[in-house]
N, CA, C and O atoms as a Tripos MOL2 file, in Angstrom:
@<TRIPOS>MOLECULE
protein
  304   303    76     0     0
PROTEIN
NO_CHARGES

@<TRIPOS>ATOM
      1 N         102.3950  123.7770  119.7520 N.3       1 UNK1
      2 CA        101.0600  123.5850  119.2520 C.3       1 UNK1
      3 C         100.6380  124.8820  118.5750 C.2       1 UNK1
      4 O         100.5960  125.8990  119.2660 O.2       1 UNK1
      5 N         100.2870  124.9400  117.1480 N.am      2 UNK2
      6 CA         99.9660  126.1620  116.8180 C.3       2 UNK2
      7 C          97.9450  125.5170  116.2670 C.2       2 UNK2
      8 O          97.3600  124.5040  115.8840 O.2       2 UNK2
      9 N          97.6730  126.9590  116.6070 N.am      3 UNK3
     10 CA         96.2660  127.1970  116.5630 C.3       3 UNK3
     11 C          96.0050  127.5100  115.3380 C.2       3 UNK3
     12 O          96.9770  127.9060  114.6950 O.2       3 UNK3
     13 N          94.5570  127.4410  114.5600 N.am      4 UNK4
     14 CA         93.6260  127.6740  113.3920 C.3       4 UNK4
     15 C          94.4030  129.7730  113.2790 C.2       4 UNK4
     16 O          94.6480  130.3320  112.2100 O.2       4 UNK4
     17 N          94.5730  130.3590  114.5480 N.am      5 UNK5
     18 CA         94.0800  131.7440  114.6440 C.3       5 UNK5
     19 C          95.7150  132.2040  114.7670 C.2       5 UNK5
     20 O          96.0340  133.3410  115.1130 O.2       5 UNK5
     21 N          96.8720  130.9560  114.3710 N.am      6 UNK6
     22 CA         98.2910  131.2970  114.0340 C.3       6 UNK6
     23 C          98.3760  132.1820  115.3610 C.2       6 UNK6
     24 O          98.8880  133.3010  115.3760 O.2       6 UNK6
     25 N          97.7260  131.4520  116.6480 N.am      7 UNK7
     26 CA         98.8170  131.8860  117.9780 C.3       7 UNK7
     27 C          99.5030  130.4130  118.2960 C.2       7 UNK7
     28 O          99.1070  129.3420  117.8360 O.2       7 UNK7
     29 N         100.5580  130.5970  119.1390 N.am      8 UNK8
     30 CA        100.7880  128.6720  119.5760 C.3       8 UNK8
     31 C         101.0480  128.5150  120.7800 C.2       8 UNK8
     32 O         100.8370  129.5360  121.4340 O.2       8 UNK8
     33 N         101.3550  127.8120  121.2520 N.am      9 UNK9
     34 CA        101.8080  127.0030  122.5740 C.3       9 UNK9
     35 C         102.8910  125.7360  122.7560 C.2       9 UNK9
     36 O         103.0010  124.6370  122.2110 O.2       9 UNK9
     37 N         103.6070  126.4210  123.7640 N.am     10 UNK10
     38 CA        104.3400  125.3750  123.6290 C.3      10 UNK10
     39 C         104.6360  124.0680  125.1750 C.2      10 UNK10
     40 O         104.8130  124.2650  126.3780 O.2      10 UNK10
     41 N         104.5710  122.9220  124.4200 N.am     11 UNK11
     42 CA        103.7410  121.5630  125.0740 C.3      11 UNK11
     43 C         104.8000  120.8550  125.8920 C.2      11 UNK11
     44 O         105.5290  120.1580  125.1860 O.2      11 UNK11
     45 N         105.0180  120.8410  126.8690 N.am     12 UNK12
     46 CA        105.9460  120.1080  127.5640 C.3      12 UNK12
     47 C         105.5270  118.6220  127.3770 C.2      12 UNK12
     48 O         104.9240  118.1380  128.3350 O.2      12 UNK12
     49 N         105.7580  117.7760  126.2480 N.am     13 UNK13
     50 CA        105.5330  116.6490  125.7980 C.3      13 UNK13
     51 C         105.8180  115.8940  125.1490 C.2      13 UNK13
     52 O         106.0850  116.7110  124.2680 O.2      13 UNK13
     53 N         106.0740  114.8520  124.6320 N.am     14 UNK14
     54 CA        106.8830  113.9210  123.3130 C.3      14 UNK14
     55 C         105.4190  114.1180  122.2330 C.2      14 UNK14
     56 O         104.3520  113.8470  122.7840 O.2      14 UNK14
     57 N         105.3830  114.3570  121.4490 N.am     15 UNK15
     58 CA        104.3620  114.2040  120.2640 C.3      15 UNK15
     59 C         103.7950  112.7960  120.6720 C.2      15 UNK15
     60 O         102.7790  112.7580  121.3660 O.2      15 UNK15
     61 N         104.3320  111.7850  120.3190 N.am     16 UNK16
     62 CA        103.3850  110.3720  120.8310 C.3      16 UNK16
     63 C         102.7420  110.6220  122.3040 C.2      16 UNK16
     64 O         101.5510  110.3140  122.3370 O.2      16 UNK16
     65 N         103.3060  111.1460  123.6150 N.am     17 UNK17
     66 CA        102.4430  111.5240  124.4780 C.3      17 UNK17
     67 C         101.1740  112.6030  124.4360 C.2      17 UNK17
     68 O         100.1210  112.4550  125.0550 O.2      17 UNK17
     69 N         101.5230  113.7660  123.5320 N.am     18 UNK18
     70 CA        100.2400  114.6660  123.5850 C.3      18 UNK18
     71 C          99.4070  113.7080  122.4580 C.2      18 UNK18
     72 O          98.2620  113.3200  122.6850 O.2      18 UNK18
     73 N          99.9570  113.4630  121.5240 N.am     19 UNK19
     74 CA         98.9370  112.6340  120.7100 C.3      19 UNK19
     75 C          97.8660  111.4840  121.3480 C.2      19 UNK19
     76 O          96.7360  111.2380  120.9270 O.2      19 UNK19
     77 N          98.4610  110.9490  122.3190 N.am     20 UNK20
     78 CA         97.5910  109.9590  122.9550 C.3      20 UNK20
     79 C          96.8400  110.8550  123.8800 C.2      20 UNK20
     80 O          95.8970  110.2430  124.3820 O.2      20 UNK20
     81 N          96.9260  112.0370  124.2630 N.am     21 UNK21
     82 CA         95.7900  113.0060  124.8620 C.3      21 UNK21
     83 C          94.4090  113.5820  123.9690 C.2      21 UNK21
     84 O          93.3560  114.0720  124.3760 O.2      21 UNK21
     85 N          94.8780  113.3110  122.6440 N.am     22 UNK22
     86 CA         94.4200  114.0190  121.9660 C.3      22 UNK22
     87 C          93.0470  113.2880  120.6160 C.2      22 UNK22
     88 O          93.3670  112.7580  119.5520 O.2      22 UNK22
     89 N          91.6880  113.4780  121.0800 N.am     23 UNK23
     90 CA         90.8750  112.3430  120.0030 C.3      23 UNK23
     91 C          91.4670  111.7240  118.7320 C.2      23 UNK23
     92 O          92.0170  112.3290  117.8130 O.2      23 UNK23
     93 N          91.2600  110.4420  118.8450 N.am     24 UNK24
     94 CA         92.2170  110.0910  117.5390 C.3      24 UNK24
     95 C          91.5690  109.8700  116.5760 C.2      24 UNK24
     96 O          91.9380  109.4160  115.4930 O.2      24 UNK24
     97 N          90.1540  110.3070  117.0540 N.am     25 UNK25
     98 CA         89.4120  110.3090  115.1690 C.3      25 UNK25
     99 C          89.3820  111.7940  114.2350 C.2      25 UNK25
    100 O          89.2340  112.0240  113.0350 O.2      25 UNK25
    101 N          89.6130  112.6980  115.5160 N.am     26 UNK26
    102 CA         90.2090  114.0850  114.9110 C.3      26 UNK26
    103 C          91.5100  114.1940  114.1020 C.2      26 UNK26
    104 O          91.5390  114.5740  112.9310 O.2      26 UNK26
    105 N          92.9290  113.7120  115.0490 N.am     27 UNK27
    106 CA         93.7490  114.2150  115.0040 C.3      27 UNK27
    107 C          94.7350  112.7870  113.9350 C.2      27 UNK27
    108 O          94.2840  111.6540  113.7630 O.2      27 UNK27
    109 N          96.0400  113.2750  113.3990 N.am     28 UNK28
    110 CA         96.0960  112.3810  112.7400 C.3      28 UNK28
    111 C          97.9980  112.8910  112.1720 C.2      28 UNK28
    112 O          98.3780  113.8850  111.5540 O.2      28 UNK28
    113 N          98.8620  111.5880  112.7820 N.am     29 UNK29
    114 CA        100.2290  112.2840  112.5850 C.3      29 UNK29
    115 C         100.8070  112.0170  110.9120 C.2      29 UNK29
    116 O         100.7210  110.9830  110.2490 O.2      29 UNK29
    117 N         101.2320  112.9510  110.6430 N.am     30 UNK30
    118 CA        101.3490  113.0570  109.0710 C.3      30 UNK30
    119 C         103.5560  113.0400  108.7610 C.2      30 UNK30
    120 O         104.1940  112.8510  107.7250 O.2      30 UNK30
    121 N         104.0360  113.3330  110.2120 N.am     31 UNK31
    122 CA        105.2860  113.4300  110.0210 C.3      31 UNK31
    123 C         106.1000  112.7530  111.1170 C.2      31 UNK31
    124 O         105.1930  112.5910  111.9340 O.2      31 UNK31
    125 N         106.9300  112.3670  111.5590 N.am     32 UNK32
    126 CA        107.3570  112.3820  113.0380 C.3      32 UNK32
    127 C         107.1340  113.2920  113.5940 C.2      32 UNK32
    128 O         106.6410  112.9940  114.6820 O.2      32 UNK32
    129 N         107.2680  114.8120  113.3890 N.am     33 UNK33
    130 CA        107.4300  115.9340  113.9880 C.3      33 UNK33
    131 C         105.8060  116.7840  113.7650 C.2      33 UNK33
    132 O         105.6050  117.9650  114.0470 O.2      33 UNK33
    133 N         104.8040  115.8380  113.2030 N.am     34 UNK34
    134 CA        103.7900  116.8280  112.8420 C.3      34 UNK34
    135 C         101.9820  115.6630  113.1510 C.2      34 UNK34
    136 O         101.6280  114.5090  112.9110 O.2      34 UNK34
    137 N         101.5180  116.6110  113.6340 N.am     35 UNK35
    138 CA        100.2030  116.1560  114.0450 C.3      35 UNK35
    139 C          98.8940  117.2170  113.6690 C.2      35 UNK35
    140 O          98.5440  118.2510  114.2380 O.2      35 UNK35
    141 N          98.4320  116.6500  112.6970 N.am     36 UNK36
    142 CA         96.9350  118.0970  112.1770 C.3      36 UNK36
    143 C          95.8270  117.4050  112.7560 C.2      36 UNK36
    144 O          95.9360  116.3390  113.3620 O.2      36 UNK36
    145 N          94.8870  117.9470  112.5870 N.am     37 UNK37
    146 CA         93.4940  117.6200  112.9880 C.3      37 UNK37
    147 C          92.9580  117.5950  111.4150 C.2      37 UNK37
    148 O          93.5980  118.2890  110.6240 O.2      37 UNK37
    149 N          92.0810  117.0100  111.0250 N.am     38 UNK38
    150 CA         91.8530  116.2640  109.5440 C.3      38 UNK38
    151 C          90.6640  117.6950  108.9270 C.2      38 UNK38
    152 O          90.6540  118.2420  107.8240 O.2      38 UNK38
    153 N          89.6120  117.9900  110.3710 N.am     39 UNK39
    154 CA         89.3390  119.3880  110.2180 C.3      39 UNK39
    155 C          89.8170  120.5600  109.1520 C.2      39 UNK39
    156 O          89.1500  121.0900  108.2620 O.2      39 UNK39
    157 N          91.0640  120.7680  109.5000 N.am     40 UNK40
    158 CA         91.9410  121.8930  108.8300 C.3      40 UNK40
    159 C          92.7430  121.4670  107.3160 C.2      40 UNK40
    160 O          93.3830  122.2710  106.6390 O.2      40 UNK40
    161 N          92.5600  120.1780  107.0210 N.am     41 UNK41
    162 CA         92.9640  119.5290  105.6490 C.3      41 UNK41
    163 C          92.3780  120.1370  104.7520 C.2      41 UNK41
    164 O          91.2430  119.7620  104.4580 O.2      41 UNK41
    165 N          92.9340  121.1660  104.1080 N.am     42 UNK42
    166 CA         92.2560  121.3510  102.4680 C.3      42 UNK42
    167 C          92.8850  120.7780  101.3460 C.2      42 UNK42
    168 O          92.0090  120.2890  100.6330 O.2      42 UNK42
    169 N          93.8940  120.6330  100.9160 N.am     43 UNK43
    170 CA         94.2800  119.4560   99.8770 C.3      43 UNK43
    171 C          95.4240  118.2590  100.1940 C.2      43 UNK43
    172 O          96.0410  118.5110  101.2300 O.2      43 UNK43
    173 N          95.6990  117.4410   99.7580 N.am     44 UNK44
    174 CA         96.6450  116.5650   99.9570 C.3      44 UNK44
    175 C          97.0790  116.0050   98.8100 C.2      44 UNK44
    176 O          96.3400  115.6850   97.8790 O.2      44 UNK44
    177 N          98.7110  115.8220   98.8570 N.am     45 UNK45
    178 CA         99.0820  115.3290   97.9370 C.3      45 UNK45
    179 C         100.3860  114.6180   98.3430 C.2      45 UNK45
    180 O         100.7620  114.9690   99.4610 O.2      45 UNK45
    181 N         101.3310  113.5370   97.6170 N.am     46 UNK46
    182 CA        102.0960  112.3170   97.6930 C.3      46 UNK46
    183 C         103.2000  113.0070   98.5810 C.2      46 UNK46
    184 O         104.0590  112.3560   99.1750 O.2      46 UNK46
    185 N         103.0950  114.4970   98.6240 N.am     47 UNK47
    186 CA        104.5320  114.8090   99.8410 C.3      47 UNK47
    187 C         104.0680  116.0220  100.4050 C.2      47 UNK47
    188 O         104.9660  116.3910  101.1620 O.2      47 UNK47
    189 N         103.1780  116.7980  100.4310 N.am     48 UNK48
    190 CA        102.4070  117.2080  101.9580 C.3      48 UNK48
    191 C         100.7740  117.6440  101.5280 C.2      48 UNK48
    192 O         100.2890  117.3320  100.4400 O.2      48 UNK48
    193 N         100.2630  118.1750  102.2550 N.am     49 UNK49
    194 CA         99.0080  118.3340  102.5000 C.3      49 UNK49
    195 C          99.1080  119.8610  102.6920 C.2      49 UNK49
    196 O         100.1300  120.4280  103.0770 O.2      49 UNK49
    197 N          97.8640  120.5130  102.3650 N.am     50 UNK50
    198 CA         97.8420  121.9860  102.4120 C.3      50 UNK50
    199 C          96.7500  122.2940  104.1260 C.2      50 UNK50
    200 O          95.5450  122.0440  104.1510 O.2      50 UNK50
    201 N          97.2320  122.6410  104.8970 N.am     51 UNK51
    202 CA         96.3390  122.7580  106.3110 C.3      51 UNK51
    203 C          96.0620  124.0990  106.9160 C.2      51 UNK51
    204 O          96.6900  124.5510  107.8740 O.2      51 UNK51
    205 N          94.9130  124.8110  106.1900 N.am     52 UNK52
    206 CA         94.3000  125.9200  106.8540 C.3      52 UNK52
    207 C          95.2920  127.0440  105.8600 C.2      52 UNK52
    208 O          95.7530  128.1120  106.2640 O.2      52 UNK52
    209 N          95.4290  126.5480  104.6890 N.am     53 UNK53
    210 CA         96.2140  127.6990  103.6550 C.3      53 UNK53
    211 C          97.8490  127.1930  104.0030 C.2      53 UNK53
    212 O          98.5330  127.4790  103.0210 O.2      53 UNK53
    213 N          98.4770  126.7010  104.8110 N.am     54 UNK54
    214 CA         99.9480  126.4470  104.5200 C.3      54 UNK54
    215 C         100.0850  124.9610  104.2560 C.2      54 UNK54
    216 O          99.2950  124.0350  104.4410 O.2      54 UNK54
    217 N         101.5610  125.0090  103.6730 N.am     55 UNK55
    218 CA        101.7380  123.6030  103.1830 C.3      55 UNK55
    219 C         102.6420  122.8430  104.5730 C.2      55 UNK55
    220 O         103.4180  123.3510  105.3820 O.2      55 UNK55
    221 N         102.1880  121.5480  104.4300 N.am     56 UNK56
    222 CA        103.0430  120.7310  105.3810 C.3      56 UNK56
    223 C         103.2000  119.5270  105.1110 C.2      56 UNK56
    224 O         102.3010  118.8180  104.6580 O.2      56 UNK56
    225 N         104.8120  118.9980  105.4480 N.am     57 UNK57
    226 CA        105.4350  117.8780  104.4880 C.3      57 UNK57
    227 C         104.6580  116.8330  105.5380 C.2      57 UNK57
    228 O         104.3010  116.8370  106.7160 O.2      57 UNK57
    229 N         104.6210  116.0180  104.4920 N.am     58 UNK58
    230 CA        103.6480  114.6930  104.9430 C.3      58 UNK58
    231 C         104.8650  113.4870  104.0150 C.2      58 UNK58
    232 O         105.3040  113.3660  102.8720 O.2      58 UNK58
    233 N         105.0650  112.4760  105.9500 N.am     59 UNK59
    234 CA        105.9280  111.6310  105.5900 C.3      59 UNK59
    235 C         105.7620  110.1400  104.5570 C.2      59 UNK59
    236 O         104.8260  109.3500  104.6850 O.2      59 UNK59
    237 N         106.7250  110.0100  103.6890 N.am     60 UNK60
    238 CA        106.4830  108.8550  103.3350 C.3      60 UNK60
    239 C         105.6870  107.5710  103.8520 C.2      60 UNK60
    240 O         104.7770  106.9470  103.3060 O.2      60 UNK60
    241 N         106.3430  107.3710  105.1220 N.am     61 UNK61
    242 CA        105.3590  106.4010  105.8810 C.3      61 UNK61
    243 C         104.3920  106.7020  106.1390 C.2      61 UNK61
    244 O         103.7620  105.7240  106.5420 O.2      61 UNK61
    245 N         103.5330  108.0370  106.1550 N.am     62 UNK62
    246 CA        102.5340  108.1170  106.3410 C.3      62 UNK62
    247 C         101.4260  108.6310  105.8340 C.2      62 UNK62
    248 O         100.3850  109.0630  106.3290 O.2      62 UNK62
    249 N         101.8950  108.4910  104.5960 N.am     63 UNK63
    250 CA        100.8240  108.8930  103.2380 C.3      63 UNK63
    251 C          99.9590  107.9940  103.2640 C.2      63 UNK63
    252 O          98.8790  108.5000  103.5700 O.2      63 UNK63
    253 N          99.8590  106.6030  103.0520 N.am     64 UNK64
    254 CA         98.8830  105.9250  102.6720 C.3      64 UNK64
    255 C          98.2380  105.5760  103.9200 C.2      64 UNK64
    256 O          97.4770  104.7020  103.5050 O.2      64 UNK64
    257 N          97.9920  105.6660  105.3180 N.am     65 UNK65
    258 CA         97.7730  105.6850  106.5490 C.3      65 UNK65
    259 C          96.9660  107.2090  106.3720 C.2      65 UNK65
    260 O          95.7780  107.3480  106.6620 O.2      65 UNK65
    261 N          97.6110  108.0280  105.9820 N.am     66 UNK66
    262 CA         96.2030  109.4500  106.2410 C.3      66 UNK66
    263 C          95.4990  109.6540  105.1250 C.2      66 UNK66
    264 O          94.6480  110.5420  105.0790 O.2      66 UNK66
    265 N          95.8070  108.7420  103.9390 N.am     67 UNK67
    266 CA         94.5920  108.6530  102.9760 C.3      67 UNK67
    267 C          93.7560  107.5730  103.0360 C.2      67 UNK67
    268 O          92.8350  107.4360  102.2310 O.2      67 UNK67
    269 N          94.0570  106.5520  104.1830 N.am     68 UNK68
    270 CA         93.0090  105.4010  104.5940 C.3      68 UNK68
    271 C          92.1270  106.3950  105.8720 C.2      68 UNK68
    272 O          90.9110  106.3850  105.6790 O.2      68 UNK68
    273 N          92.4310  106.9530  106.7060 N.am     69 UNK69
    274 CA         91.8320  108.0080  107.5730 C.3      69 UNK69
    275 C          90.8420  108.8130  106.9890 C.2      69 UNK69
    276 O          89.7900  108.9490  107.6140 O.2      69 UNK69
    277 N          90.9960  109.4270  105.7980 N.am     70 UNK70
    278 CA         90.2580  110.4580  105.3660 C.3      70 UNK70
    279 C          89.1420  109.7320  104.2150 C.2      70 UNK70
    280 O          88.1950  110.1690  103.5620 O.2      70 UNK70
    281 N          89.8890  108.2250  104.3760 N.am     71 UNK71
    282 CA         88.4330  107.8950  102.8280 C.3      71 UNK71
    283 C          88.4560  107.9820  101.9150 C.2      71 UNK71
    284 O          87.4770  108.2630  101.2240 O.2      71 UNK71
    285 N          89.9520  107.7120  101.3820 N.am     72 UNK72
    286 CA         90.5190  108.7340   99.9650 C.3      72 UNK72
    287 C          90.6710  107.6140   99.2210 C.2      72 UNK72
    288 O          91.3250  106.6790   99.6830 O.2      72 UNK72
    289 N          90.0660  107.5340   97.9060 N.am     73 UNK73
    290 CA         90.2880  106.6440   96.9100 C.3      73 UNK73
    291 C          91.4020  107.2590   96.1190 C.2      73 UNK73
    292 O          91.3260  108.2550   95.4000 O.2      73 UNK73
    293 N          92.4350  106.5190   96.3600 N.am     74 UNK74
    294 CA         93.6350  106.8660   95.6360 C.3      74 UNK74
    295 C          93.5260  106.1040   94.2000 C.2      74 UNK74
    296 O          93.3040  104.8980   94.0910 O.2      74 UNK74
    297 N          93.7530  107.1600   92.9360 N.am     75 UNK75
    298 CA         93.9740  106.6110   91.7330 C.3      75 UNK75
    299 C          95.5470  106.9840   91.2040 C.2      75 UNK75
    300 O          96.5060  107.4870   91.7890 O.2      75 UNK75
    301 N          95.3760  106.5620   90.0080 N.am     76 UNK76
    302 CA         96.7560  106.5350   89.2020 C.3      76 UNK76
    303 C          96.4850  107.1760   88.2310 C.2      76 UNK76
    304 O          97.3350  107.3690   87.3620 O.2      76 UNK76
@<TRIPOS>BOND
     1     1     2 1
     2     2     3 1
     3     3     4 2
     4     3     5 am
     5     5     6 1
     6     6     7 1
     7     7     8 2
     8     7     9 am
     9     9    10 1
    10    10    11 1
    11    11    12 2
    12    11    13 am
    13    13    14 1
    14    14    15 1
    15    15    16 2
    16    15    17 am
    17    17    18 1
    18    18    19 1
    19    19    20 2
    20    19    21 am
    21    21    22 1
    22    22    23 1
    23    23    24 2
    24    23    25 am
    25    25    26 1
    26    26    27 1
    27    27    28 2
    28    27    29 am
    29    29    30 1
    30    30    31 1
    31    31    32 2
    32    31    33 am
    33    33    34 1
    34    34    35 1
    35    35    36 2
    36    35    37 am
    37    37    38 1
    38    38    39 1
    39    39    40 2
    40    39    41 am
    41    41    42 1
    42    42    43 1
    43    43    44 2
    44    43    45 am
    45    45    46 1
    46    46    47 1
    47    47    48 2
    48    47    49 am
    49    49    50 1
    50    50    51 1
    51    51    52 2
    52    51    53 am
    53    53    54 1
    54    54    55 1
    55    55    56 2
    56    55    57 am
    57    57    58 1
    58    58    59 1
    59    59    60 2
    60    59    61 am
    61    61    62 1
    62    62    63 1
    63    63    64 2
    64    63    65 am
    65    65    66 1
    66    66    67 1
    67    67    68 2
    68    67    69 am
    69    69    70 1
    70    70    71 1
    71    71    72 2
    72    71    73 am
    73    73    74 1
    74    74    75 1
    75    75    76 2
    76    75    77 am
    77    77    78 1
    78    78    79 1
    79    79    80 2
    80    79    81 am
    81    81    82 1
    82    82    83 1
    83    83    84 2
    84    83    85 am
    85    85    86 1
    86    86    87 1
    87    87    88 2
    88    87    89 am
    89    89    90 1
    90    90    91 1
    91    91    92 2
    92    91    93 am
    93    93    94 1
    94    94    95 1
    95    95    96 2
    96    95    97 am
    97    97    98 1
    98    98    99 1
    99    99   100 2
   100    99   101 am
   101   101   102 1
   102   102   103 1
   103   103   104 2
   104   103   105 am
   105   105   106 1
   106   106   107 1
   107   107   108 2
   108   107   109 am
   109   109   110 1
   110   110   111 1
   111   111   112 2
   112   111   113 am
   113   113   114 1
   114   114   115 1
   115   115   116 2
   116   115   117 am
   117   117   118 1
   118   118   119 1
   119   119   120 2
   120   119   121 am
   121   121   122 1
   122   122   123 1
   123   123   124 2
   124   123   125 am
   125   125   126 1
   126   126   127 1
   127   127   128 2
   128   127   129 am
   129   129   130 1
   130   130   131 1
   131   131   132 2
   132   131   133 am
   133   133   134 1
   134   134   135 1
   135   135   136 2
   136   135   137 am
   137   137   138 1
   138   138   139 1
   139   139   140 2
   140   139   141 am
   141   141   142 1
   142   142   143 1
   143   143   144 2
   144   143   145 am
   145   145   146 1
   146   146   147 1
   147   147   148 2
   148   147   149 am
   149   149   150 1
   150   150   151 1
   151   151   152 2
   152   151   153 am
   153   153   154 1
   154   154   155 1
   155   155   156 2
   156   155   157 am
   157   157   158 1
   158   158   159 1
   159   159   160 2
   160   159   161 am
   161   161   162 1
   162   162   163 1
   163   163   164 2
   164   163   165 am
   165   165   166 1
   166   166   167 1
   167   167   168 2
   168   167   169 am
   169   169   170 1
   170   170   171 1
   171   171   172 2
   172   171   173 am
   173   173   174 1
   174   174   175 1
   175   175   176 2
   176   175   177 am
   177   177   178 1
   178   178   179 1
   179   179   180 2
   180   179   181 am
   181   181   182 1
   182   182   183 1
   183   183   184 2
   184   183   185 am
   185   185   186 1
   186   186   187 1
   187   187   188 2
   188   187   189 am
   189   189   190 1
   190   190   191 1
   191   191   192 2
   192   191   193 am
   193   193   194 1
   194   194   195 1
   195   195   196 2
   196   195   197 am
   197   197   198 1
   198   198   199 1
   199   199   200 2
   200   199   201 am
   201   201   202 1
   202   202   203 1
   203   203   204 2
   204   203   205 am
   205   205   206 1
   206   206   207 1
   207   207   208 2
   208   207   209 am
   209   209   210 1
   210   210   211 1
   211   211   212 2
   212   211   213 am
   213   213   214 1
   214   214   215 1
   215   215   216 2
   216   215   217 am
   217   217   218 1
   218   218   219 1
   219   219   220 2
   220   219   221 am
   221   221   222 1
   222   222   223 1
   223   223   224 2
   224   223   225 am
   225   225   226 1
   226   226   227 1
   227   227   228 2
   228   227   229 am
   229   229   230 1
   230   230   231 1
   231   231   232 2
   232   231   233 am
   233   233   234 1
   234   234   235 1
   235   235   236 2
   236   235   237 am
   237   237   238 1
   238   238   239 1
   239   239   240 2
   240   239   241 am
   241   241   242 1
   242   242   243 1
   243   243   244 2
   244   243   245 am
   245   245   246 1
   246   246   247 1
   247   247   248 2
   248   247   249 am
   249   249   250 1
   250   250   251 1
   251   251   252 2
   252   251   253 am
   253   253   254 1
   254   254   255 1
   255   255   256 2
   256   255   257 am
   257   257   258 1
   258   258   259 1
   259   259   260 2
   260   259   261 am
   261   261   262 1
   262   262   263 1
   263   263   264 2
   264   263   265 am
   265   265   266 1
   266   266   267 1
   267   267   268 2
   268   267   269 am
   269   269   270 1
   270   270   271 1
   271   271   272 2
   272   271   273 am
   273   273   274 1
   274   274   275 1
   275   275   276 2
   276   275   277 am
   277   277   278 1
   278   278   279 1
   279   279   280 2
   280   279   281 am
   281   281   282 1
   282   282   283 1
   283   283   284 2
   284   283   285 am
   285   285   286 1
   286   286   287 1
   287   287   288 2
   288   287   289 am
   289   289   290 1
   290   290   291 1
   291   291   292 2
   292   291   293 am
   293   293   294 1
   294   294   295 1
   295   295   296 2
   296   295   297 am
   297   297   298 1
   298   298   299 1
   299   299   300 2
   300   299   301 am
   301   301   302 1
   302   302   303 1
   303   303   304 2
@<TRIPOS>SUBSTRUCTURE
     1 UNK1         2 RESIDUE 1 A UNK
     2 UNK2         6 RESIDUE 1 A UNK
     3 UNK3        10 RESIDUE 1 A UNK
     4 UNK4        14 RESIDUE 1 A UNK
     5 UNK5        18 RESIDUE 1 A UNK
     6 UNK6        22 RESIDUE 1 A UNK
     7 UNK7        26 RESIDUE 1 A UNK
     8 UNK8        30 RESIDUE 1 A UNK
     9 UNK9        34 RESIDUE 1 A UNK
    10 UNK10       38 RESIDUE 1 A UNK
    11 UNK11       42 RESIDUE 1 A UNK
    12 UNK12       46 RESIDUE 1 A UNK
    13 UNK13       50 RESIDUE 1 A UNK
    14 UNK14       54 RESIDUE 1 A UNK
    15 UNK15       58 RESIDUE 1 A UNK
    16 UNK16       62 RESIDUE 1 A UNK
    17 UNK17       66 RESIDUE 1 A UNK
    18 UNK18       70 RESIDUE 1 A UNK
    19 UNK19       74 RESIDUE 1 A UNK
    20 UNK20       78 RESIDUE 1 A UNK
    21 UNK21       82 RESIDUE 1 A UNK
    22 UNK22       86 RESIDUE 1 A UNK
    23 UNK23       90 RESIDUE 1 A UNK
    24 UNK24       94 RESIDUE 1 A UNK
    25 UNK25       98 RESIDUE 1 A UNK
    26 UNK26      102 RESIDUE 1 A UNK
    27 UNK27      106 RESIDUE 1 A UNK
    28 UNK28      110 RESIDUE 1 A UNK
    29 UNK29      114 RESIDUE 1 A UNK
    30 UNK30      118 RESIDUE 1 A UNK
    31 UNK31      122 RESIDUE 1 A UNK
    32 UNK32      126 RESIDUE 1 A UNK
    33 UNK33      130 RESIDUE 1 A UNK
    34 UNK34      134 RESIDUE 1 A UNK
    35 UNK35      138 RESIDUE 1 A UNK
    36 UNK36      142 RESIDUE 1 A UNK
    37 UNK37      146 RESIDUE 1 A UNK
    38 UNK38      150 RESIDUE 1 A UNK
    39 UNK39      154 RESIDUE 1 A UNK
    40 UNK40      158 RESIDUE 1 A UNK
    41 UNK41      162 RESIDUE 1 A UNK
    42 UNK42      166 RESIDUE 1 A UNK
    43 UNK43      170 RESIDUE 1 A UNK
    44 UNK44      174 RESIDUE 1 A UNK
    45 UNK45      178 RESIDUE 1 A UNK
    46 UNK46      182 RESIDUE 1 A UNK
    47 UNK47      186 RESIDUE 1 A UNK
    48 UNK48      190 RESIDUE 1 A UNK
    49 UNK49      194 RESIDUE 1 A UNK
    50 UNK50      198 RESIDUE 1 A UNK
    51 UNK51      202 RESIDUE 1 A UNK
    52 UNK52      206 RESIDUE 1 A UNK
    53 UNK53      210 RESIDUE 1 A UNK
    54 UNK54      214 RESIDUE 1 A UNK
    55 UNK55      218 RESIDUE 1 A UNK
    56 UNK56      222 RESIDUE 1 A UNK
    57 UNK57      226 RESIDUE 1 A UNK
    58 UNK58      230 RESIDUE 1 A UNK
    59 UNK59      234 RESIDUE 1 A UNK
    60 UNK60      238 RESIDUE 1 A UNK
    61 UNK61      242 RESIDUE 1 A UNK
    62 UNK62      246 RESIDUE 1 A UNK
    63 UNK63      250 RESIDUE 1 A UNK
    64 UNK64      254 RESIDUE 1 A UNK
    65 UNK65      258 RESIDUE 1 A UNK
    66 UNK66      262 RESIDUE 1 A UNK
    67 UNK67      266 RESIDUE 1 A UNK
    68 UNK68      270 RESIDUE 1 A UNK
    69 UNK69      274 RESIDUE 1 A UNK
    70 UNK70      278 RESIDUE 1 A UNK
    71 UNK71      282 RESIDUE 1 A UNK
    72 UNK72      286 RESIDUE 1 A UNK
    73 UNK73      290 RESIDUE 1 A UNK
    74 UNK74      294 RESIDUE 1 A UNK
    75 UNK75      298 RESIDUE 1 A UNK
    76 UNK76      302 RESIDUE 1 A UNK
């Protein structure tokens, strides 16, 4: 688990288990291996999202699932 303040922790847990600990109108899984809080989202785009200044790959399956989350009118 890494923090806003780039210290981390590490979670004796399966991601789908801490995720179900974790508010799910905050938090929101973007990879198999990756879970942000929508909070720390500053841009997004078709293969990752920029979160708190770094980039992070955002999975195919779950692009159009975290742009229905955030309210995002997707154009062409």
């Amino acid at each position: 688990m890494f923090l806003s303040d780039k210290s981390h922790y590490l979670v004796r847990s399966s991601l789908s288990g801490a995720l179900k600990k974790l508010p799910s109108d905050i938090f929101i899984k973007i990879h198999r291996s990756l879970v942000v809080s929508i909070y720390f989202i500053d841009d997004i785009s078709k293969d990752h999202l920029i979160v708190d200044g770094e980039p992070m790959p955002i999975g195919n399956q779950y692009y159009k699932m975290t742009i229905k989350r955030l309210n995002i009118i997707e154009y062409a």
